[in-house]
C-alpha positions as CSV (number, residue, x, y, z in Angstrom):
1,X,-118.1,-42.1,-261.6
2,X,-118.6,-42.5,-258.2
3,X,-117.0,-39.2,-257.0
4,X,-119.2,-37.3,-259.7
5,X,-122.3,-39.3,-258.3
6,X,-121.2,-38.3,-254.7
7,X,-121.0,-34.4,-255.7
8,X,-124.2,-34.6,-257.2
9,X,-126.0,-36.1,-254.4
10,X,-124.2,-33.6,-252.2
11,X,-125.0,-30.7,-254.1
12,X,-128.9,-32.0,-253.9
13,X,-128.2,-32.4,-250.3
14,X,-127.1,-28.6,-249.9
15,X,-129.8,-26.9,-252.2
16,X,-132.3,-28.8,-250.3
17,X,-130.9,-28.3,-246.9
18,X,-131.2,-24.2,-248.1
19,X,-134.4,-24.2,-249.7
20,X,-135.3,-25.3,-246.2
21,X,-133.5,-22.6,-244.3
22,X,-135.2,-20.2,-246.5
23,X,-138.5,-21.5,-245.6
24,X,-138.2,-21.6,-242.4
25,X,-136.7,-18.1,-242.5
26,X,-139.4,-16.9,-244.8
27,X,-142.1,-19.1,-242.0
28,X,-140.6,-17.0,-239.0
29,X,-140.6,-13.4,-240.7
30,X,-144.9,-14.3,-241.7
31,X,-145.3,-15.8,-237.9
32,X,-143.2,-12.4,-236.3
33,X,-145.5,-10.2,-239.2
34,X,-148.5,-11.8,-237.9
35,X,-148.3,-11.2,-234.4
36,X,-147.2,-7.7,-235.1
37,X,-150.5,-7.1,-237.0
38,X,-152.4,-9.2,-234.4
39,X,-151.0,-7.2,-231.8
40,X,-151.8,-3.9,-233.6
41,X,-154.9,-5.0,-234.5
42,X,-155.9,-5.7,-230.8
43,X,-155.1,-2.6,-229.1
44,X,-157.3,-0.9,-231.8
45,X,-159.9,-3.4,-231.7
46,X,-163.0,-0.9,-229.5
47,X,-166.4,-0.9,-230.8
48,X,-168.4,1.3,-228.4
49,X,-172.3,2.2,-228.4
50,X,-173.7,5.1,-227.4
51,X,-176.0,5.7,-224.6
52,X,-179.4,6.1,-225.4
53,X,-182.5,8.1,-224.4
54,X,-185.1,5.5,-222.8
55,X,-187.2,5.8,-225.7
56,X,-184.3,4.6,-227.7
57,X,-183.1,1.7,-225.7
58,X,-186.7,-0.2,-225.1
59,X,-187.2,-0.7,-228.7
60,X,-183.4,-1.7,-229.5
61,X,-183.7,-4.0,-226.5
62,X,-186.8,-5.3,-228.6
63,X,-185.0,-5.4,-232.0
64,X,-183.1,-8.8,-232.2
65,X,-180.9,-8.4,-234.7
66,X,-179.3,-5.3,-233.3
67,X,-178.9,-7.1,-230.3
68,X,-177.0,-10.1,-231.8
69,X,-175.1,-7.8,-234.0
70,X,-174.1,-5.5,-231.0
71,X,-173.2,-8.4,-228.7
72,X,-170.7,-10.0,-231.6
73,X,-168.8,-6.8,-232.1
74,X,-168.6,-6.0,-228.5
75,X,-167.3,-9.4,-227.9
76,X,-163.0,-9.0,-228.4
77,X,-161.2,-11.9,-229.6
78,X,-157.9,-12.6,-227.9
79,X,-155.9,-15.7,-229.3
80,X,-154.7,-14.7,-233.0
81,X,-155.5,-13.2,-236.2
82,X,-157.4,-15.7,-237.1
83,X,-159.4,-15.0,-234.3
84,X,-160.3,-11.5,-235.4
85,X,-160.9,-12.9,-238.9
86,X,-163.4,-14.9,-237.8
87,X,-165.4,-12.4,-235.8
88,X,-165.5,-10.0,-238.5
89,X,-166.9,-12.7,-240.6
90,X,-169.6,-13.0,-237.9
91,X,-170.6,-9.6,-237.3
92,X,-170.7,-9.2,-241.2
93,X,-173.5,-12.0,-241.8
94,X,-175.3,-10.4,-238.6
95,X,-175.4,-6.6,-240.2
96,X,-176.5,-7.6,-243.2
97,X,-179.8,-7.7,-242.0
98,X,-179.8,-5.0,-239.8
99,X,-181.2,-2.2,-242.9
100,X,-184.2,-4.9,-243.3
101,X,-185.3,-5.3,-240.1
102,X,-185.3,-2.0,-238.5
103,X,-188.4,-1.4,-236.0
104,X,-191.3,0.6,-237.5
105,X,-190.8,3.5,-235.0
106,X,-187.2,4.4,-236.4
107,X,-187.8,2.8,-240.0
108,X,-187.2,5.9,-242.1
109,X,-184.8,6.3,-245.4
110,X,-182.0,8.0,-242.8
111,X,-181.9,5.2,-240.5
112,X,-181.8,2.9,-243.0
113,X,-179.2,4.9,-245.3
114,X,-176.8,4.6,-242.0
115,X,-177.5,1.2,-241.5
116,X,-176.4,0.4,-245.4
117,X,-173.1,2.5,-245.3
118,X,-172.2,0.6,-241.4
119,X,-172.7,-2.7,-243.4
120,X,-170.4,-1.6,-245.9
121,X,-167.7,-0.6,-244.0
122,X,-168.3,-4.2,-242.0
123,X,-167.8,-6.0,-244.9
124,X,-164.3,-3.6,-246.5
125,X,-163.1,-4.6,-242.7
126,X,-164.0,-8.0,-243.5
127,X,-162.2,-8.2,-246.7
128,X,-158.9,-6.1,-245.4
129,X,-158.8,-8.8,-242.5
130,X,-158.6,-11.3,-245.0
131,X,-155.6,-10.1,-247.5
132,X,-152.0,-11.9,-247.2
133,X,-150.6,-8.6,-246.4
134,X,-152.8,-6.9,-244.2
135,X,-152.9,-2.9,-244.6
136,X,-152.9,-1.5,-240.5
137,X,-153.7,1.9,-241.3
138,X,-156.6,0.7,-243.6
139,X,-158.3,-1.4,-241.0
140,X,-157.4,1.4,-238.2
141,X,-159.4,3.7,-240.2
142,X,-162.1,1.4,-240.7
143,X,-163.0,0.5,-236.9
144,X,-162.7,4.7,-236.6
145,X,-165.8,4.9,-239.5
146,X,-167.8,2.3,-237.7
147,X,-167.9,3.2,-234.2
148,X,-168.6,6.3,-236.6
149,X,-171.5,4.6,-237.9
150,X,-172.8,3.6,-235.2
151,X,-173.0,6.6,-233.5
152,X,-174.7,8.0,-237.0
153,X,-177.3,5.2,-236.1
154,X,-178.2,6.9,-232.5
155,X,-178.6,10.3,-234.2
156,X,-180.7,10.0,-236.6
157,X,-182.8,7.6,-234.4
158,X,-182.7,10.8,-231.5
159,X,-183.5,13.1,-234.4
160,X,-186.7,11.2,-234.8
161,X,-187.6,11.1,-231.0
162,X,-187.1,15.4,-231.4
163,X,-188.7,15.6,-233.5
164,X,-191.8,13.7,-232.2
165,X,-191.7,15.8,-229.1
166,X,-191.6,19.2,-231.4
167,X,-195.2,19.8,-231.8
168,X,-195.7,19.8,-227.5
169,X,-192.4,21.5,-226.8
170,X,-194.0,24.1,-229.0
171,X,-197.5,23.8,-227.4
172,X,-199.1,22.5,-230.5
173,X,-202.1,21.4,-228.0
174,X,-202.9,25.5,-227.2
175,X,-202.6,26.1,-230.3
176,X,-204.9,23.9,-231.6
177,X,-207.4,24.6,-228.5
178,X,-206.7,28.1,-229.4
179,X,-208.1,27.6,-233.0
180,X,-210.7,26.1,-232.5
181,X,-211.6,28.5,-230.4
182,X,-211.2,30.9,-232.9
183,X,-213.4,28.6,-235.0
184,X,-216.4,28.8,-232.7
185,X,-216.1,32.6,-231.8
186,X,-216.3,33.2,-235.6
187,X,-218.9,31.1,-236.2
188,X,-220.8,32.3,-233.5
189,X,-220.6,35.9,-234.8
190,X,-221.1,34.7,-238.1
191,X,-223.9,33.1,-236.7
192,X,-225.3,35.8,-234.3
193,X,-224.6,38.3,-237.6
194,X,-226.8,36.8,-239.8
195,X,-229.7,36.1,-236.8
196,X,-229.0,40.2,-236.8
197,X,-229.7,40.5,-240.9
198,X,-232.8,37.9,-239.9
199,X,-234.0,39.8,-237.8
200,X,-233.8,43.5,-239.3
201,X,-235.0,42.1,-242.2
202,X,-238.4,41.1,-240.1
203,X,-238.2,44.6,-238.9
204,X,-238.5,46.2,-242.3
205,X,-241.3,43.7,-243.7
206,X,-243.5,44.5,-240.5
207,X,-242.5,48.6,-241.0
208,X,-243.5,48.3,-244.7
209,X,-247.1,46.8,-243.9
């Protein structure tokens, strides 16, 4: 009885001595994964904004949430994955609000619209960063459509500086100076024209008397 007991307790002993191997083997191939990814992740890991015509900068140097939200994605994390999950989380909550806030001088439907589709592809960053198996190529492609983003951002926010300046690059001053000009010359012949009928019409009342 005593030798059965001794094999059983043995064989315990050596399941459990290999279901810890396994864990521990299992432990090293998720740390060796995760450093891998961490690694990959980190020499992908740019953000960059454009440089912006004066006009541009001084209000986003006004605009506070763009500020906070440009400052968090600019700032690189450098200890572990967990690291990078937690920024993401952090410049997710800060775009959110970026679409609602946007300064009244660039607050149009195309600003906006680019504002939306950055947030999105924040958050889809946000949630890739966060799967037990994290897909490289996925979150690779992401960083590539938001620096993407933001660069749609700076256009459409230069398109609506252009097109400001449109109407004086075209001289839209002469052209208003000259049409008003045109305005009074016609008036005045219009007026000088019907002192003219006025007058001939005096002419032919005094003739006919």
């Amino acid at each position: 009885m005593k030798t059965y007991l001794i094999l059983f307790l043995s064989s315990v002993l050596f399941i459990s001595c290999a279901d810890d191997s396994n864990r521990n083997a299992n432990s090293s191939k998720v740390q060796q994964k995760n450093t891998e990814v961490f690694l990959a992740i980190s020499k992908k890991w740019s953000f960059n904004f454009p440089n912006a015509r004066t006009e541009i900068q001084t209000t986003l140097n006004e605009w506070n949430d763009w500020i906070q939200f440009k400052k968090e994605l600019e700032q690189k994390p450098k200890a572990t994955l967990l690291a990078f999950q937690m920024k993401i989380e952090n410049v997710a909550q800060k775009s959110d609000s970026l679409s609602l806030t946007v300064p009244d001088k660039f607050n149009n439907p195309q600003v906006r619209s680019r504002l939306v589709t950055l947030n999105t592809k924040i958050n889809s960053l946000d949630t890739f960063l966060h799967l037990q198996e994290i897909p490289q190529k996925k979150v690779f492609t992401l960083i590539d459509e938001i620096n993407s983003e933001i660069r749609g951002v700076y256009i459409q926010m230069d398109e609506i500086i252009i097109k400001q300046a449109i109407p004086k690059e075209i001289g839209e001053d002469d052209m208003i100076k000259a049409l008003d000009t045109s305005r009074m010359a016609n008036s005045k012949a219009f007026e000088e024209s019907v002192t003219k009928s006025n007058t001939l019409k005096e002419k032919e009342k005094m003739q006919k008397k």
